[in-house]
N, C-alpha and C positions, 0 to 999 in steps of 0.2 A: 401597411405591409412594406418592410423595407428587403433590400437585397445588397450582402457584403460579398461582394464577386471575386476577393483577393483570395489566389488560393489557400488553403490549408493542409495541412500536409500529417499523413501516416507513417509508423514508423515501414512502413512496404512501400514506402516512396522514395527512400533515400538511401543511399551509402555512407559511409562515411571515408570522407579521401583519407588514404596514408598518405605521411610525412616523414622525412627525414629525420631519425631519432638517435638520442648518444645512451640508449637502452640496450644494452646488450643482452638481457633475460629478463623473463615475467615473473622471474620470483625480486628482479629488483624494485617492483613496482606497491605501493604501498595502498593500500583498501582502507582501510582504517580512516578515518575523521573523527574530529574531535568540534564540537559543538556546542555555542555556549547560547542561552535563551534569553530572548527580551524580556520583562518583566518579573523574571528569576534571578536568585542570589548568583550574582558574577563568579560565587567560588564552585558554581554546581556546572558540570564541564559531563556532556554523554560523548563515550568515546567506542568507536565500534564499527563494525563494516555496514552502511546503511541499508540492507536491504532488511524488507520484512514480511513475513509468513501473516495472510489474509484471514482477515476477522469473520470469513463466511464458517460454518459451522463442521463445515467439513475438514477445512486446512485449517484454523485457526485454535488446535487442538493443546492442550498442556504436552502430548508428547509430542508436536512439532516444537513447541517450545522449547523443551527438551535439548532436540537434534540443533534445533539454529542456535541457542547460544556456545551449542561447541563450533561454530564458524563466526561469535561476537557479534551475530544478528539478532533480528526480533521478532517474538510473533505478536501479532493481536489477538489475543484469546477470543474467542467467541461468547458473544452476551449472554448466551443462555446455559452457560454452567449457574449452578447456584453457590450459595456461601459455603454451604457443607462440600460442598464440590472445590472452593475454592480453596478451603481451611484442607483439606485430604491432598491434595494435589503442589501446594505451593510450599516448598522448598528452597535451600541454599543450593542447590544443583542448577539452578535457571540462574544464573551471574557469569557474564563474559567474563574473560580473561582482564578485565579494571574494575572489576568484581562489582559491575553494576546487573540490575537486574533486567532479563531478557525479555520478557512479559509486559505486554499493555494490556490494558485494560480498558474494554470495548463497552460503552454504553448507547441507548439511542434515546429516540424522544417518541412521543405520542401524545394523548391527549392530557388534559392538567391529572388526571388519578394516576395515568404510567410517569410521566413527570415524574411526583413525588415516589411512585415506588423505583422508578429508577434512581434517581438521587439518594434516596433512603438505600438503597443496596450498593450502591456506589461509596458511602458513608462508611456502610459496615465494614467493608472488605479492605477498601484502600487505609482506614485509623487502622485494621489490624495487621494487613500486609503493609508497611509505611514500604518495601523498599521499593515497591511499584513504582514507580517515576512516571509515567506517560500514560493519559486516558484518550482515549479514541473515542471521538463521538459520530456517529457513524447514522447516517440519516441516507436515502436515495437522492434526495432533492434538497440540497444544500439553499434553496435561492428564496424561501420564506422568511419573511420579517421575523416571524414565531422562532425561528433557526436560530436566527443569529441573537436574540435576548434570552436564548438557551444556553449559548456560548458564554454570552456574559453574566449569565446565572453560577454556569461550572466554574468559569474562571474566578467570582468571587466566593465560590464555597471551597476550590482547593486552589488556593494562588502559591501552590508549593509544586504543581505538577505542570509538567509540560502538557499544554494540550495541542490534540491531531483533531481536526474538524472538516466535515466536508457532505456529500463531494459538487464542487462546483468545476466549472470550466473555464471562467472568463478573469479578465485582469479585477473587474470593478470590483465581483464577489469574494476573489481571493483577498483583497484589499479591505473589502468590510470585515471580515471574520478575521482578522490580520488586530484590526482596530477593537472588534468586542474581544481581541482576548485568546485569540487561537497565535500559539507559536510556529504549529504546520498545519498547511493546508490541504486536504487530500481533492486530490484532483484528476477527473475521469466522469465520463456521464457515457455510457455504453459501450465501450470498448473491449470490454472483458468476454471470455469464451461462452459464456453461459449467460451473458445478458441480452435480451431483445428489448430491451429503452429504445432505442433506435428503430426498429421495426414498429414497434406496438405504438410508442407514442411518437414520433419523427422527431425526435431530442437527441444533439449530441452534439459530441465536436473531435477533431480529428484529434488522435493524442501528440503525437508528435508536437504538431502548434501549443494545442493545448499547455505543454511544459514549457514551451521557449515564452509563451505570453504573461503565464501563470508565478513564472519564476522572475520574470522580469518584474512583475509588480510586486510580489512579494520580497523578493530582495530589496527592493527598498525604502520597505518597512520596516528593516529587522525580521524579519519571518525565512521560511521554510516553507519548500512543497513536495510533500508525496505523491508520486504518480501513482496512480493505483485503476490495472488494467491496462490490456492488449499487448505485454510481453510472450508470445511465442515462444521465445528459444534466447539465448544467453545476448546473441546478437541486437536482439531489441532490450536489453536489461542496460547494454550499453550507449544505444543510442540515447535511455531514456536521461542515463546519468549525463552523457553527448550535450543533450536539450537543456541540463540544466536543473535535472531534479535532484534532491538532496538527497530524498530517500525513496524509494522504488517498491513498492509491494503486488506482492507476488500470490496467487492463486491457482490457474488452471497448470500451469508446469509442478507444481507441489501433487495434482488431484490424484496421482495416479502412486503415490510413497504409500511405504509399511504404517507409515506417522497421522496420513489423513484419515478422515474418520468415515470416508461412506463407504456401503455397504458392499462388499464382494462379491462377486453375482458371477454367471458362468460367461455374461458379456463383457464385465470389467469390473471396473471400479468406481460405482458411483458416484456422483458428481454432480451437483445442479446449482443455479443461481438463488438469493436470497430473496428473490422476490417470484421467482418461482411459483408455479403450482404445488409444487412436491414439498418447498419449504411453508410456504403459508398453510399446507395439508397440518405438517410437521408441529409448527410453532404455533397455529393461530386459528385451527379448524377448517380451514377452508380459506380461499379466497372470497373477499367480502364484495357483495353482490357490487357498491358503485364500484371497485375497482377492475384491472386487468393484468391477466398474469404478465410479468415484464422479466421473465429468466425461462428457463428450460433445465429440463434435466437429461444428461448425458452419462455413460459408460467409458472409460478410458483404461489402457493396457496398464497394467501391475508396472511400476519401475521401481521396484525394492525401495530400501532407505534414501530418505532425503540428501543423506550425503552425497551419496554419487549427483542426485540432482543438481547440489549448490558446488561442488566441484567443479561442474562443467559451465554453472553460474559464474562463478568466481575467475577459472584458469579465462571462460572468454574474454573477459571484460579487465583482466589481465594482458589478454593480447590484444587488445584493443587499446590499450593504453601505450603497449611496446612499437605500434603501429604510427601513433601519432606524437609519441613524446613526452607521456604526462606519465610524468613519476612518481605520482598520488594523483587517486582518486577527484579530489579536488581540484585538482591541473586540469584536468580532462576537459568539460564545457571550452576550455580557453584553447584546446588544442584540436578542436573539433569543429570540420568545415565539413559539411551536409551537402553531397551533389544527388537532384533528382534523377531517378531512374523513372523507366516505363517496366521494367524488369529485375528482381534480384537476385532469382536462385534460379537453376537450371534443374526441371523438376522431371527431366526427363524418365528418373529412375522411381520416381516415386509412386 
């Protein structure tokens, strides 16, 4: 038994100090990045506002897809449309403004029979949609040897696509799956609204840390890391990009759009985690006797179209930048000093 007593830190532990800025407006502030990949053709450049719409089943829909490439983000479609679903649905309307396509494409793993039918479906779709650029491998527990020669399985059957791999926490692992072959690393172990990892099994790590450790060792590899989980409100969307993540994705602030996919009820809008009772009900019969349910499901108020959601995503983290001086996206991490609080919002009215 060991104990790492240094603290770690959430994105409700900290502010971010303003600075003296030659920003006069947030529209002069530039979102946009342009991104080139280790192991990919130097001429292949993804350029676009890095946030992206979560590959859980509910947000991770063709028509959130839809909505986020008119703001030149991304979704991760969720794994369990099928081909005929893929082939009806997948269009030239999903292509940002550099006429790249806004869609990942989300796969997982299981044992060697879901293996091959996942790879065999993964096969189909991506030789027929080629403009797909980015697969999402998307596992709970990034930290199995089995994981990572999964990575280097995908990475040698498409060495044309960007791959997102994950989710792990720490410097070492983001570093392994860096090495078999992942371009970004998704990163998060319980932070998100509707997961209990944390509770159910005592696993986690603080995200805030999480990005600034995670990005550290991935940068320099040549990699990338997606934070994925525990953005609240536009203000942690900025902290996250603050810490140093490339790209940010996004779930429970999307659960409550015209675009997400659960069900309307006279309590809300349905909503639950992927490991969930209600999703393993859904996708897999039931919860299987060794395991434990590790999400929940929740009800959340109606907030129309995505848009107004990624507006107030975007105009934040626009004023966040006008705040500290960083006149791209990219600027930001370099412009961003983090003082701990014991308090950040005054919640008197709430």
């Amino acid at each position: 038994m060991k104990i790492q007593d240094d603290i770690k830190l959430d994105f409700a532990d900290v502010l971010i100090l303003p600075k003296r800025s030659n920003l006069d407006s947030r529209n002069q502030v530039q979102l946009h990045r342009e991104f080139q990949f280790k192991l990919l053709d130097k001429t292949f450049l993804w350029t676009g506002v890095p946030i992206m719409a979560s590959n859980m089943d509910t947000i991770g829909t063709f028509s959130m897809a839809d909505a986020m490439h008119r703001h030149d983000a991304m979704c991760a479609v969720h794994k369990y449309y099928t081909v005929d679903e893929w082939d009806i649905n997948m269009s030239g309307w999903m292509r940002n403004n550099a006429g790249q396509c806004s869609v990942v494409y989300t796969m997982g793993m299981g044992d060697s029979s879901k293996n091959f039918q996942e790879i065999e479906k993964a096969e189909r779709i991506l030789k027929k949609h080629h403009s797909v650029n980015f697969i999402c491998i998307d596992v709970a527990n990034g930290y199995t040897q089995k994981f990572v020669k999964y990575v280097e399985t995908i990475r040698g059957l498409f060495p044309d696509k960007v791959i997102i791999a994950g989710n792990v926490v720490t410097r070492e692992m983001t570093e392994a799956l860096i090495l078999a072959g992942a371009n970004i690393v998704k990163i998060g172990i319980g932070p998100g609204s509707v997961c209990t990892t944390r509770k159910v099994a005592g696993v986690g790590y603080p995200q805030l840390s999480c990005i600034m450790e995670c990005a550290d060792a991935a940068h320099g590899l040549g990699g990338y890391v997606l934070s994925d989980g525990g953005c609240t409100c536009p203000g942690d969307v900025s902290k996250a990009f603050g810490a140093g993540a490339d790209f940010v994705m996004i779930g429970g602030m999307f659960a409550g759009t015209d675009e997400a996919a659960g069900e309307l009820t006279d309590e809300g809008k349905e909503f639950y985690g992927m490991s969930s009772a209600a999703a393993m009900e859904k996708h897999s019969g039931g919860v299987a006797t060794y395991r434990a349910a590790e999400g929940k499901k929740v009800f959340v108020p109606p907030s129309g179209p995505v848009d107004g959601v990624m507006q107030q995503v975007l105009g934040g983290v626009r004023s966040t930048c006008t705040y500290v001086g960083a006149a791209r996206l990219k600027d930001l991490p370099k412009c961003t000093t983090f003082i701990r609080v014991n308090r950040q919002l005054n919640n008197i009215f709430t």
